[in-house]
N, C-alpha and C positions, 0 to 999 in steps of 0.2 A: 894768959899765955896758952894753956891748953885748949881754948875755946878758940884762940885763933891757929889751930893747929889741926884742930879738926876742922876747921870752915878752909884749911887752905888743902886738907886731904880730900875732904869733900869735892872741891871745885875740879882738885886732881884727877879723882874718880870719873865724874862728869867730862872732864873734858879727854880723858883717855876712852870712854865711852861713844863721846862723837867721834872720834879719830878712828876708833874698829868701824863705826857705822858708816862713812863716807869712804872707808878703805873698800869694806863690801859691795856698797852703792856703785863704786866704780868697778869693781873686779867683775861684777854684773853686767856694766855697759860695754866692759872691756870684751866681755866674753861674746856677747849680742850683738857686737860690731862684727867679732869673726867668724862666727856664724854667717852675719850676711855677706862679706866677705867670698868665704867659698862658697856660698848659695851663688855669688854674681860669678864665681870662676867656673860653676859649671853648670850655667846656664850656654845653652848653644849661640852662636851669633846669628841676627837673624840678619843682617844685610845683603842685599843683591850683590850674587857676585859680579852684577855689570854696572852696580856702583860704589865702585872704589877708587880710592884717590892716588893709584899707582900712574906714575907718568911713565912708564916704560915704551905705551903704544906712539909716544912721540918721538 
């Protein structure tokens, strides 16, 4: 009984282990998304202002 007690603590361990490790793998992506994110909000627009899709002149 002991022996299966440690083999189900053991697995507990392990798998609370991947769980931190994918939690940070994403809190990583998460963060490098919004990074680019405001990298692309303040980036300048570079399109002609005589090419735009406003129908106003019609």
């Amino acid at each position: 009984m002991s022996a299966q007690i440690a083999q189900l603590t053991s697995a507990l361990v392990e798998s609370e282990w991947r769980r931190v490790a994918e939690q940070q793998s994403m809190s990583a992506t998460v963060q490098k998304i919004k990074e680019q994110v405001l990298n692309l909000a303040r980036r300048p627009t570079t399109s002609d202002p005589e090419d735009t899709d406003d129908d106003s002149e019609e």
